[in-house]
Backbone as a ProteinNet text record, in pm:
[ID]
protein_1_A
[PRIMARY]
XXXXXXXXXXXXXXXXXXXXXXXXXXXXXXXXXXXXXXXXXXXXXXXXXXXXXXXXXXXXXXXXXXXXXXXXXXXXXXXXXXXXXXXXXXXXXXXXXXXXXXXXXXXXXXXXX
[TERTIARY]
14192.1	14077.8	14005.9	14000	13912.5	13991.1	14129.8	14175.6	14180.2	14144.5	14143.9	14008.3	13901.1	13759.3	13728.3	13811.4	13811.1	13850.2	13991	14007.5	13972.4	13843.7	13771.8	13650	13579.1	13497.6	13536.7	13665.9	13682.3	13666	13757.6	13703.9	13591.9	13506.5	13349.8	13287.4	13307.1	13287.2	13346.2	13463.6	13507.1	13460.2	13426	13359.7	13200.4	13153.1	13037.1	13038.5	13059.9	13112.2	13147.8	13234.7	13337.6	13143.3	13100.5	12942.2	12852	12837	12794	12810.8	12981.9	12999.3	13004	13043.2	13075.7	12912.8	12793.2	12656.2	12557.1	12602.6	12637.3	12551	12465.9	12395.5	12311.8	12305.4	12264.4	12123.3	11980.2	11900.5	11756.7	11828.4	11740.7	11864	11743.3	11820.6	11887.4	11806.7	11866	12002.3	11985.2	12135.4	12217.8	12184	12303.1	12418.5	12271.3	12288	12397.9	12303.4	12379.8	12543.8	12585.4	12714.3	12823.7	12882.4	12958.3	13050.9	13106.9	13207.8	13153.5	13066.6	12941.8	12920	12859.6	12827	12925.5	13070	13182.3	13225.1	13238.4	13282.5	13228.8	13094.1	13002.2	13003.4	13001.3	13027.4	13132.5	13264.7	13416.1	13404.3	13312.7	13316.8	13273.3	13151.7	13016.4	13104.7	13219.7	13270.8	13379.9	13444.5	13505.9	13466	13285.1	13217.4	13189.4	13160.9	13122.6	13218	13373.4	13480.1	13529.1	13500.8	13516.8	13427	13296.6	13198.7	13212.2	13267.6	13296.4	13442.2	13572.7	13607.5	13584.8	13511.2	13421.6	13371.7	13294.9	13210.9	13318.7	13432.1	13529.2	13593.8	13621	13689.9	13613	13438.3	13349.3	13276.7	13293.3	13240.3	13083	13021.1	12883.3	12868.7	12885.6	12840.5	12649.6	12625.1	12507	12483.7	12507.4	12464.9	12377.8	12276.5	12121.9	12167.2	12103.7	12104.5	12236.3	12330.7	12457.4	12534.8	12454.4	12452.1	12408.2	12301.9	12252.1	12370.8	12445.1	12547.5	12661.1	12680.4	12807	12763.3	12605.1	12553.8	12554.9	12550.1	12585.7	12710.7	12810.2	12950.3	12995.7	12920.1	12999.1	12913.7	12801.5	12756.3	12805.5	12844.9	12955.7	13051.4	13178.5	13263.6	13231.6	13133.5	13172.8	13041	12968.7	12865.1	12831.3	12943.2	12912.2	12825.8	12794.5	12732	12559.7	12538.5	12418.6	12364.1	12459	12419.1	12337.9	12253.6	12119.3	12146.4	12132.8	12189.1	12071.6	11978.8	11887.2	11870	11950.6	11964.2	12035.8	12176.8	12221.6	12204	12144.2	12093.5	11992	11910.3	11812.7	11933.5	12059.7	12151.8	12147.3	12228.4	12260.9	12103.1	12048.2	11890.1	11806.4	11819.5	11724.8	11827.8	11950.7	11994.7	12158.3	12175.6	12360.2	12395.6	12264.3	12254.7	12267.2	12149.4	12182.8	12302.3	12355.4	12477.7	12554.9	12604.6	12724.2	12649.4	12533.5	12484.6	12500.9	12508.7	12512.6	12667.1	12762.5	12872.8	12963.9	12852.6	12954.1	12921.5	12829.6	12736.7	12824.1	12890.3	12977.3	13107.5	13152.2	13320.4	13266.4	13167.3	13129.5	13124.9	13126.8	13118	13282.6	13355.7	13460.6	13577.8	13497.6	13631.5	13589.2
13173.2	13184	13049.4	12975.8	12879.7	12772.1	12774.3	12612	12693.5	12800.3	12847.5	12789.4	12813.1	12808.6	12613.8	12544.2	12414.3	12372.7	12404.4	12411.7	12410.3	12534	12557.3	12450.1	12478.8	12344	12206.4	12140.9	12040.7	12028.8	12143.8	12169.9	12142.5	12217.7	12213.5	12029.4	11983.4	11856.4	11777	11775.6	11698.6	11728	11795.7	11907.2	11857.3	11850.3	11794	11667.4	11550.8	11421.6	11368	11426.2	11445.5	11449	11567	11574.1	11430.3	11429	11233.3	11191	11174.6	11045.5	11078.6	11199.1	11218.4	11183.1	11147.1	11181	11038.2	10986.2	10808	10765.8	10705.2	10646.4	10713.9	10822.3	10963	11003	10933.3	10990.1	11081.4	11152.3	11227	11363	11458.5	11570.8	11561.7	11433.9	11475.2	11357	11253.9	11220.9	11306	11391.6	11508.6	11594.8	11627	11748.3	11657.4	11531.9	11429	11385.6	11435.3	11374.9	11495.5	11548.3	11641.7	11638.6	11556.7	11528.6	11560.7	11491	11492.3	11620.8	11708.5	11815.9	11903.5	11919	12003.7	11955.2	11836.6	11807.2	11887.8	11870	11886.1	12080.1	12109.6	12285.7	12322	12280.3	12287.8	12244.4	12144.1	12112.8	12272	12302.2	12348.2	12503.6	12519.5	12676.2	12672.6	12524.7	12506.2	12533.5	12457.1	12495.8	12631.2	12763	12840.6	12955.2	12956.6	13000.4	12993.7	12866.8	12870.4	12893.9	12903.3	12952.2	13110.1	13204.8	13304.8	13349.6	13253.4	13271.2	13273	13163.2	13134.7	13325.2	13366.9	13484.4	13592.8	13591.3	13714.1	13690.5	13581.2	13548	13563	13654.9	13679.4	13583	13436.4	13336.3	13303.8	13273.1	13299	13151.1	13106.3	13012.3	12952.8	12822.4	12825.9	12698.4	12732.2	12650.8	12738.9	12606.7	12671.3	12666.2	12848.2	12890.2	12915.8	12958.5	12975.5	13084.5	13195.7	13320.4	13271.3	13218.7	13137.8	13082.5	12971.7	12885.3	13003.4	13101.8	13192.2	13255.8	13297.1	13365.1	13279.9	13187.1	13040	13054.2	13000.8	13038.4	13135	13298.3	13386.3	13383.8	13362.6	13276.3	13193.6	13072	13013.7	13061.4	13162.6	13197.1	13258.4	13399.3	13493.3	13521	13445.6	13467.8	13275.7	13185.5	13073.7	13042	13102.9	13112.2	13080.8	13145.5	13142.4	13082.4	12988.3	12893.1	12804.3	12761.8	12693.5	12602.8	12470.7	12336.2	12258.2	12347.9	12293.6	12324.2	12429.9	12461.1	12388.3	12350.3	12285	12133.4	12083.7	11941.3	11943.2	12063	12103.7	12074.3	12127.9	12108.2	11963.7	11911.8	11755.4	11683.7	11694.2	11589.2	11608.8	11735.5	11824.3	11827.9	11927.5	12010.5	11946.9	11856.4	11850.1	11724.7	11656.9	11579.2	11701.8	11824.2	11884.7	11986.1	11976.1	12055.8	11986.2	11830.2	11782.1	11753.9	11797.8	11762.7	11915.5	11983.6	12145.1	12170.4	12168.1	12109.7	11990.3	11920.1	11826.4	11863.5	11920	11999.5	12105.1	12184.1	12282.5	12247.2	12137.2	12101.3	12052.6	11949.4	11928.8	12017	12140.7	12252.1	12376.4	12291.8	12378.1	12202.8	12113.5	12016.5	11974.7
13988.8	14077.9	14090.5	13997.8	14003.4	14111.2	14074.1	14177.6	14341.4	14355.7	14519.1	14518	14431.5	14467.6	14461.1	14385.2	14389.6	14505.3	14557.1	14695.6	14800.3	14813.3	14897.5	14868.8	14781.7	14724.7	14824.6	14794.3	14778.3	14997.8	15042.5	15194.9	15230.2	15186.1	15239.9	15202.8	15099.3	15082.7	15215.9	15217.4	15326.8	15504.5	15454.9	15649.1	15635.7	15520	15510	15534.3	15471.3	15430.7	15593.7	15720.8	15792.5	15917.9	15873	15945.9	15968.8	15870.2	15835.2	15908.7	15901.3	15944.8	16105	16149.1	16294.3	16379.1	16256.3	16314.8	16286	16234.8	16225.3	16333.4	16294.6	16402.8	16524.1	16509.8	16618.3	16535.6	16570	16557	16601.4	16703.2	16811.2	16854.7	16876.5	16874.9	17060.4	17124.4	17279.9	17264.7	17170.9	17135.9	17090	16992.5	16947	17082.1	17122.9	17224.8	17350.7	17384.2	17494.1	17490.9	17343.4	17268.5	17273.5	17356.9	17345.6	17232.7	17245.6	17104.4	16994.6	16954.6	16829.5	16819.3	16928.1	16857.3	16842.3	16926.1	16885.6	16770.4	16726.9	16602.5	16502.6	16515.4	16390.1	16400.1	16468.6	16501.6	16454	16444.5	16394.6	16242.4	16202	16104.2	15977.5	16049.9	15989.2	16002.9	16120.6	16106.7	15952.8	15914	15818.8	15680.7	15666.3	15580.7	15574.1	15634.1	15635.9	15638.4	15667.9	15619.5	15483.3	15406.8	15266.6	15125.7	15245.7	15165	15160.5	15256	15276.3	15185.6	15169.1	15081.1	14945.1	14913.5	14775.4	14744.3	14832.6	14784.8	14764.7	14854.4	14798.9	14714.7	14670.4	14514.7	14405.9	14436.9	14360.8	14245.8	14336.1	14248.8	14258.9	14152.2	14169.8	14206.5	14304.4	14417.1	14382.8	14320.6	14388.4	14483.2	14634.8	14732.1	14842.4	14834.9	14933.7	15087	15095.9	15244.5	15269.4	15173	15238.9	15280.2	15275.7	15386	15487.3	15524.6	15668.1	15711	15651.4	15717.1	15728.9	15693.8	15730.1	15857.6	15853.1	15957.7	16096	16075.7	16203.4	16239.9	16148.4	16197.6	16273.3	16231.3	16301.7	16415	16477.9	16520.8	16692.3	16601	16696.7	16731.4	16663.1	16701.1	16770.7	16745.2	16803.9	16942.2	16909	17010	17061.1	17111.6	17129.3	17265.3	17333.1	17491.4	17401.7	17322.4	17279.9	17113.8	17122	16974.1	16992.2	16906.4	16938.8	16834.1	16939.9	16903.4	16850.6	16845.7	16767.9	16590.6	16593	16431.7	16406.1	16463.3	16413.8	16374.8	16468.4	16451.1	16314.1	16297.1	16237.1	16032.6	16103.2	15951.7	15910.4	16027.5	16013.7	15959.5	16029	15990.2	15838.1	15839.2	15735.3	15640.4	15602	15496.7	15449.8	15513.2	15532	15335.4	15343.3	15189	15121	15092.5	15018	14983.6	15115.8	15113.4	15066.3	15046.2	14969.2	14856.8	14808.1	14640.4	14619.1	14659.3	14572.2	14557.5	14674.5	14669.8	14550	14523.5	14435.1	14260.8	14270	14147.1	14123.9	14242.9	14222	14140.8	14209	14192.3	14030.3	13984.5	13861.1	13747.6	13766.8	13724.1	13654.2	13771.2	13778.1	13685	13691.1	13664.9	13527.4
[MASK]
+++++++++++++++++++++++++++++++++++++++++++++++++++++++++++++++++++++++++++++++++++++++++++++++++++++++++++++++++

């Protein structure tokens, strides 16, 4: 159980990490929004994070990363209701929450190695 959940771990790091950098120099939410690329990237990224955080929980691992029912609740979200995703939460990830997501993340893998 643990090297699926390292696995997944090690995913979400790189989808995070991958966020960064795709957001590099982008500091205004009408640059985000203005950047098509940028923000599909970062949406594909953030459905990656939020698929393995979803595996993480059925492999019944006691996970501690902040807000991360929220970030699953986004994902399904984008997939399944994308006409009406609000690109302001997401920018709201990148600006605000996306540091603490690769420090709870690397706290995790620290844990398991």
């Amino acid at each position: 159980m643990q090297l699926k959940v390292l696995a997944y771990l090690e995913d979400m790091l790189d989808s995070s990490k991958a966020i960064k950098s795709h957001t590099k120099g982008i500091t205004s939410f009408v640059e985000f929004v203005g950047n098509r690329l940028v923000y599909r990237a970062v949406e594909r990224e953030l459905e990656i994070v939020a698929e393995a955080l979803t595996k993480i929980r059925d492999e019944n691992y006691d996970l501690e990363v902040r807000n991360k029912e929220k970030i699953i609740g986004l994902r399904n979200r984008i997939i399944h209701d994308y006409g009406n995703t609000n690109y302001e939460i997401i920018w709201g990830i990148v600006y605000l929450h996306i540091d603490n997501l690769i420090l709870d993340i690397e706290n995790e893998i620290k844990k398991i190695n």
